[in-house]
C-alpha positions as a Markdown table, in Angstrom:
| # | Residue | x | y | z |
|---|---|---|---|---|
| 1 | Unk | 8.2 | 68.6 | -24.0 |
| 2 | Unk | 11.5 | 67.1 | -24.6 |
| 3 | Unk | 10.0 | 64.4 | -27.5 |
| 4 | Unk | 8.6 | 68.0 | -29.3 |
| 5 | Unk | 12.4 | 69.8 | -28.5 |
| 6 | Unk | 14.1 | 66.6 | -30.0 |
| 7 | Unk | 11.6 | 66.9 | -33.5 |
| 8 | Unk | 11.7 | 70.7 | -33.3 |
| 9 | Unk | 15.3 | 69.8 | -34.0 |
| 10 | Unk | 15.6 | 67.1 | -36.2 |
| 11 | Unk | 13.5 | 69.5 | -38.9 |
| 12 | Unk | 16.2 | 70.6 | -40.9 |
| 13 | Unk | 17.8 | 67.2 | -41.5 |
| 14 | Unk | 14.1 | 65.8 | -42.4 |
| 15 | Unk | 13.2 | 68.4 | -44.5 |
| 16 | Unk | 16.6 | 68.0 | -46.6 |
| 17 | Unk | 16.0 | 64.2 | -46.5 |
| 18 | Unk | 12.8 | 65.0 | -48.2 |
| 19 | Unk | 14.0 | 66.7 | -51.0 |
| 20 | Unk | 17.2 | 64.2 | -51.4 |
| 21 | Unk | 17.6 | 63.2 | -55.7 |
| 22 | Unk | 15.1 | 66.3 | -56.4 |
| 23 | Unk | 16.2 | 68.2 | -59.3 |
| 24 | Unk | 16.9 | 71.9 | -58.2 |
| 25 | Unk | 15.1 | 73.8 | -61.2 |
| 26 | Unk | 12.1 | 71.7 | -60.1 |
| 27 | Unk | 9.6 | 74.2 | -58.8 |
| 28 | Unk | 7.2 | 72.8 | -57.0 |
| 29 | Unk | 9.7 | 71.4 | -54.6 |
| 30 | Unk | 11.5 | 74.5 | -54.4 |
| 31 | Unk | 8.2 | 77.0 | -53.8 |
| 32 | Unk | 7.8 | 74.2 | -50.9 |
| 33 | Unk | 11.4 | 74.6 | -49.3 |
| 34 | Unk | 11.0 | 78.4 | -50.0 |
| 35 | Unk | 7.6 | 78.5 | -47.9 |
| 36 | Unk | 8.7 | 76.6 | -45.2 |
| 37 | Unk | 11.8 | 78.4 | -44.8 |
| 38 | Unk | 10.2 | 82.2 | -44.8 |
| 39 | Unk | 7.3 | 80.7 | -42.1 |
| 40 | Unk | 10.2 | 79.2 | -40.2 |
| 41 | Unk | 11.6 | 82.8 | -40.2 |
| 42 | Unk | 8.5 | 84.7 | -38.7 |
| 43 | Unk | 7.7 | 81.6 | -36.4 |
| 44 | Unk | 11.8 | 82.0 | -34.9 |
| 45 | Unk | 11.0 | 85.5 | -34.0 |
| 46 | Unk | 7.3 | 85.0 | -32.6 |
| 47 | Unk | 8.8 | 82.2 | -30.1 |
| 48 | Unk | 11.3 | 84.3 | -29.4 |
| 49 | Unk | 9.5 | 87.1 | -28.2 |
| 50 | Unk | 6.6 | 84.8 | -26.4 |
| 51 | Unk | 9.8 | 84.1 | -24.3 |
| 52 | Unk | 11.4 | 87.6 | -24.1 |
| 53 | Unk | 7.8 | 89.9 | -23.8 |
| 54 | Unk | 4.7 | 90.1 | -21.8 |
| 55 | Unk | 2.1 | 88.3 | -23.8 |
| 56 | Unk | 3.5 | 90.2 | -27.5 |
| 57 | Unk | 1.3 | 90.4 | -30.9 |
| 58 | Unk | 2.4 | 87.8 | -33.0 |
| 59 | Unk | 2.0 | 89.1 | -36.6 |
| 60 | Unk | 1.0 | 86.8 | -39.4 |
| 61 | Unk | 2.4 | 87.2 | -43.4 |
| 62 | Unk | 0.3 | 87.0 | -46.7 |
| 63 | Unk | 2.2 | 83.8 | -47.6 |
| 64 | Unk | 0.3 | 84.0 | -51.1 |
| 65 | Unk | 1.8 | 87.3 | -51.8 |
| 66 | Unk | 5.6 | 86.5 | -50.2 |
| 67 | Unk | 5.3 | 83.8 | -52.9 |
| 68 | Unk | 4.6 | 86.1 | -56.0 |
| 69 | Unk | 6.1 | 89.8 | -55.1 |
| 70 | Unk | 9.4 | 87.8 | -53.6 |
| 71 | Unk | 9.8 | 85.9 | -56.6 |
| 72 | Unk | 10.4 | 82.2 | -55.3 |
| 73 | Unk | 11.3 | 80.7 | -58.8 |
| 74 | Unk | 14.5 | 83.1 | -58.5 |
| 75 | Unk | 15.3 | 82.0 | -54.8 |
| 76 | Unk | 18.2 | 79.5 | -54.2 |
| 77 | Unk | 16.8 | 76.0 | -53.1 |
| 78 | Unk | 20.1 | 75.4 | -51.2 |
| 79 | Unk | 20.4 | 78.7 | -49.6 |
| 80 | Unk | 16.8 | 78.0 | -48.2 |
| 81 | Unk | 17.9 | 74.7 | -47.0 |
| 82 | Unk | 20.7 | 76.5 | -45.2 |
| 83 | Unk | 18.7 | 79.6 | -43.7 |
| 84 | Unk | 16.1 | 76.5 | -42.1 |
| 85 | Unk | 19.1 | 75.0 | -40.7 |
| 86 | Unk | 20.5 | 78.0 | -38.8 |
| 87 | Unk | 17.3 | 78.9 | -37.7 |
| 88 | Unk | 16.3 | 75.5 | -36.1 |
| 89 | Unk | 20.1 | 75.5 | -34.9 |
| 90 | Unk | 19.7 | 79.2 | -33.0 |
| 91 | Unk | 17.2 | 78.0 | -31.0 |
| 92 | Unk | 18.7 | 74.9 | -29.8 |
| 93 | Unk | 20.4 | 76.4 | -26.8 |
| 94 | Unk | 17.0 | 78.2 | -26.3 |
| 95 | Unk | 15.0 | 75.1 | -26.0 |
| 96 | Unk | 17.5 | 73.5 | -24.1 |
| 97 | Unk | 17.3 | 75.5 | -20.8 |
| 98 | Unk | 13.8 | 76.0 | -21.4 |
| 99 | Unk | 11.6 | 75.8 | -18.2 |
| 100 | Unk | 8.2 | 75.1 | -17.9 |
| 101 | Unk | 7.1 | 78.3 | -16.7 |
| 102 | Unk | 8.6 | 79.3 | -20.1 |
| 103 | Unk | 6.9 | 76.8 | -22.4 |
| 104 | Unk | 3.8 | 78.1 | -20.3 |
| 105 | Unk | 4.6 | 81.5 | -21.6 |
| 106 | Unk | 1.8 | 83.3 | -24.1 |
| 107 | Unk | 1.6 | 85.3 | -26.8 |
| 108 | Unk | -1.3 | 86.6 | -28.9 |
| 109 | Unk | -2.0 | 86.6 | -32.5 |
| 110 | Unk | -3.8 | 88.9 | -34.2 |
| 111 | Unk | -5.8 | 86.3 | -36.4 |
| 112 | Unk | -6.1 | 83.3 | -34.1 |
| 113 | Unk | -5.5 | 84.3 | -30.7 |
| 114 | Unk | -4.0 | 83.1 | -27.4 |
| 115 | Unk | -1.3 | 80.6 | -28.1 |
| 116 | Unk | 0.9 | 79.5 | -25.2 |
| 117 | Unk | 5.4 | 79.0 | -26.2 |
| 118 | Unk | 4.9 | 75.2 | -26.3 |
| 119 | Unk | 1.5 | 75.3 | -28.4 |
| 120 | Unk | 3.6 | 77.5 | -31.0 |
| 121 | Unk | 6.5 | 74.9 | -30.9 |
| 122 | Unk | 3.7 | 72.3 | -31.5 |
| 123 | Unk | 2.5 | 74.3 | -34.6 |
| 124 | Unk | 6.2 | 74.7 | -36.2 |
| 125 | Unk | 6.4 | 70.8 | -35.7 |
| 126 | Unk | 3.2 | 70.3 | -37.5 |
| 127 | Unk | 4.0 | 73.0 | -40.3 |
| 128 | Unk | 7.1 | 71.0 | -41.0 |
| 129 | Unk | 5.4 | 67.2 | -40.8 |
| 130 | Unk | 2.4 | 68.9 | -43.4 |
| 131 | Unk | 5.4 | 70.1 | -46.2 |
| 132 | Unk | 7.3 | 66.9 | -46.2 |
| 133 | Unk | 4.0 | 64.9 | -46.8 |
| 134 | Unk | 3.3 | 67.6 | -49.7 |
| 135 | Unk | 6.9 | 66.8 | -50.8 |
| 136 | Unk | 6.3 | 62.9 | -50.7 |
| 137 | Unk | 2.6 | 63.2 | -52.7 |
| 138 | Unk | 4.2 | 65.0 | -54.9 |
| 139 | Unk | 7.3 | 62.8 | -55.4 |
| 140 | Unk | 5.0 | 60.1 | -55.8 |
| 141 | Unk | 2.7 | 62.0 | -58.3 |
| 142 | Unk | 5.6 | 61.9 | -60.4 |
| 143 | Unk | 7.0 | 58.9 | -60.0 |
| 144 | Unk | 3.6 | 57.3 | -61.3 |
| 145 | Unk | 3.3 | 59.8 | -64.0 |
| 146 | Unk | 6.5 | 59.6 | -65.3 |
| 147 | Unk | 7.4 | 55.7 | -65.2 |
């Protein structure tokens, strides 16, 4: 649990490292950031209320429709960035103290089901480690296009 804490952690610096010497008006990066950012949001509160309620409803988003109705293209890259940062960041203390009884704790989700706090954490590790290799193949898409 402590190797997953010490990633859950590090995401905010490796997803800026990711994006370091992208241009900010580049879109695709910046729907990217966006999307990771607004899951990052719903996923802080479904952790948090695995630990704070008996076995809650974790509620999923259209993250198809966040993208077009919230207009990403208008969204601030670094304000994104910022947002991922404090969220990792508020649950640092969180993770910390947590016990095992805790990362035992389980919530349900109304698409997939059963998920216990540390299969959750797991996920958000994953999510994170799936977007900065999007980020890379695209970096390197244009990197061979363009030189």
């Amino acid at each position: 649990m402590e190797a997953l804490i010490e990633e859950y952690g590090r995401g905010s610096v490796m997803h800026r490292e990711a994006i370091e010497g992208l241009a900010e008006e580049e879109l695709r990066f910046k729907q990217i950031i966006i999307h990771v950012t607004d899951s990052e949001i719903l996923s802080t509160h479904r952790l948090r209320k695995v630990l704070a309620e008996e076995e809650p409803l974790l509620i999923s988003f259209d993250q198809n429709a966040w993208a077009k109705d919230l207009g990403y293209d208008l969204l601030d890259r670094e304000q994104h960035l910022l947002l991922f940062q404090f969220l990792r960041s508020s649950m640092q203390t969180i993770l910390g103290h947590l016990t095992v009884e805790q990362s035992e704790r389980v919530g349900v989700h109304e698409d997939a089901g059963r998920f216990t706090f540390k299969q959750l954490l797991e996920f958000r590790i994953q999510h994170v480690r799936d977007h900065l290799a999007q980020i890379e193949r695209v970096r390197e898409y244009f990197i061979d296009v363009f030189q």
